[in-house]
N, C-alpha and C positions, 0 to 999 in steps of 0.2 A: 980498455975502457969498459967494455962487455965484463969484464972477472972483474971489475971498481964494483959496478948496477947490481952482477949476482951476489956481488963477496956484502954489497950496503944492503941489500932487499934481504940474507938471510940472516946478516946478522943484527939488523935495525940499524938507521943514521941517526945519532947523537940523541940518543936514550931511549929512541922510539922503538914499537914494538916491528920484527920485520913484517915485512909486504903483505905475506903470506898470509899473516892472520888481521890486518887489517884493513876497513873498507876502501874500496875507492873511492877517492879524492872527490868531492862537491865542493862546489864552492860555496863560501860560510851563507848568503844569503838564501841559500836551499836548504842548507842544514837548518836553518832556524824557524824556516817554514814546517820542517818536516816534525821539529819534535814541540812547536809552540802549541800550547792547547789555552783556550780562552781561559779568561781568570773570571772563575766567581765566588762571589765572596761568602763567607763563611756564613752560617746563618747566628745569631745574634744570639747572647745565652741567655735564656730566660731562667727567673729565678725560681724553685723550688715551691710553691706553692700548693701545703697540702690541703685537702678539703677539711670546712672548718663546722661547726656547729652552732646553733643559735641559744642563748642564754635563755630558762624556762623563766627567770623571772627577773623583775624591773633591775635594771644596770645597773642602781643604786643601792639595791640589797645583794644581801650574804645568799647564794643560790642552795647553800646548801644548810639546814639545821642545829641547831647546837647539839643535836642529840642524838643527828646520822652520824654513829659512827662506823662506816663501814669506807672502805673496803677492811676487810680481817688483818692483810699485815701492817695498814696504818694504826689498827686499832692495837694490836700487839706492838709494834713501835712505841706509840703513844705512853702504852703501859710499861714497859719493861724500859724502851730504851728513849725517852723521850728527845733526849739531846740530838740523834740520830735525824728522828723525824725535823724535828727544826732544820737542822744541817739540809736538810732534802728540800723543804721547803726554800730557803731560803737560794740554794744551788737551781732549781727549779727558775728561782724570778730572777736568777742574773742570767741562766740559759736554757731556754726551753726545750730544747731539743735532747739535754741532760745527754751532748756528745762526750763534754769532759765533765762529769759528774765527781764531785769528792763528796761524801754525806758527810764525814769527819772533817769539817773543811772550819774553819775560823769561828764563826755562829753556834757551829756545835762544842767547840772547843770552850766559846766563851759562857753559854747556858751550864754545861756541865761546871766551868770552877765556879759559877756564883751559886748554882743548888748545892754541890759540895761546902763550897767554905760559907759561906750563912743561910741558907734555905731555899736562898727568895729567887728561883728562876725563873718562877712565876711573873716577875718583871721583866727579865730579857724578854722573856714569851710577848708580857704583853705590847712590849715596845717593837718586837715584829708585826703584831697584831694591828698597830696604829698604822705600820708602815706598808700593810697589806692593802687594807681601810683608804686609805690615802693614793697609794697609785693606784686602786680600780675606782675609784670615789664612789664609796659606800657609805651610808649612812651610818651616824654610829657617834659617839663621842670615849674622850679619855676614861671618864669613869664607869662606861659600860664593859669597855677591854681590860680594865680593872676588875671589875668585877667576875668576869666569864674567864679572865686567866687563872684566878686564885680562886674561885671556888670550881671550875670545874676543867685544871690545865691538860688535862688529854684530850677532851672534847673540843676545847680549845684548839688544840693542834693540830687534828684531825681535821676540823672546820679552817682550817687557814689554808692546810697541805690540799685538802678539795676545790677549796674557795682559786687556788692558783693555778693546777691542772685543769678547772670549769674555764677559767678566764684565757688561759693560753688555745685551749681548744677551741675553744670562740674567735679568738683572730686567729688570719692567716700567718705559717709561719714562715717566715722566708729565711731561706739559707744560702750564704754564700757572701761573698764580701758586701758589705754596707759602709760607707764611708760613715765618717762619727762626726757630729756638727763639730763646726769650726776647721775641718779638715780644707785644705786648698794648696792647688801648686802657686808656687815661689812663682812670681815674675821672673822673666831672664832680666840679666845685667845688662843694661845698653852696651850696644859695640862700641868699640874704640873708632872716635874718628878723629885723625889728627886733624890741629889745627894749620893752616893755609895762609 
């Protein structure tokens, strides 16, 4: 019986490791005292909120001039590759944080074939221009973005591309998941309960 105890302690009983390298035996309710540590709970993730800036003039107006054109690479955008800047623009007010940026993105695609095949992209411009005008509610009507797109469309652009990085750096941006209206969980399915 003595050669069973040594022959099972150094070769393990039924997969276990032998004796030797294993602790002595507690019993489970001390075991679970020995390795439980209190549960707390995780702290709650707050969302990303960077510091934001105050608008120099009424809410209603264009902050910035028909005639600021700066910063330099919008102004060389504007001039050389207009379509681009729109594209940025426009990439800009679907996501401010321009994580996933394309400038060559659909808007730019679409300004570019209407100034190539008949002239007028002057109108795509300025039908962004309304759509700028409109979700920051700014003063302004159709036929002043008419006019400010065709007679002066890089200034134009320039003033749209500022008007959108003024307005984003003015609200807080928060990053990280935001449910989309209309979003909700499914009710469960009531249980089956049979009939009696």
């Amino acid at each position: 019986m003595a050669t069973q105890e040594k022959y099972g302690q150094e070769q393990g009983v039924y997969g276990q490791a032998p004796m030797s390298h294993q602790q002595p035996y507690q019993p489970q309710h001390q075991q679970q005292h020995q390795h439980q540590q209190p549960y707390t709970q995780p702290p709650p993730m707050a969302a990303n909120h960077q510091s934001h800036r105050q608008l120099e003039k009424e809410a209603g107006e264009w902050q910035t001039g028909i005639c600021s054109c700066g910063p330099c690479s919008s102004c060389l955008l504007a001039w050389c590759l207009p379509c681009l800047l729109l594209g940025q623009t426009s990439e800009r007010m679907r996501d401010p944080s321009m994580q996933s940026a394309d400038n060559c993105n659909s808007d730019c695609l679409i300004y570019t074939a209407i100034s190539c095949f008949t002239g007028c992209g002057w109108i795509y411009a300025m039908l962004k221009r309304g759509e700028i005008r409109e979700r920051y509610g700014i003063q302004g009507s159709g036929c002043n973005d008419c006019c400010v797109s065709y007679w002066c469309p890089c200034c134009a652009l320039i003033q749209q591309d500022n008007e959108v990085k003024i307005r984003h750096e003015a609200q807080p941006l928060v990053q990280g998941y935001q449910a989309q209206p209309g979003m909700h969980m499914p009710q469960p399915a009531p249980a089956y309960q049979p009939h009696q």
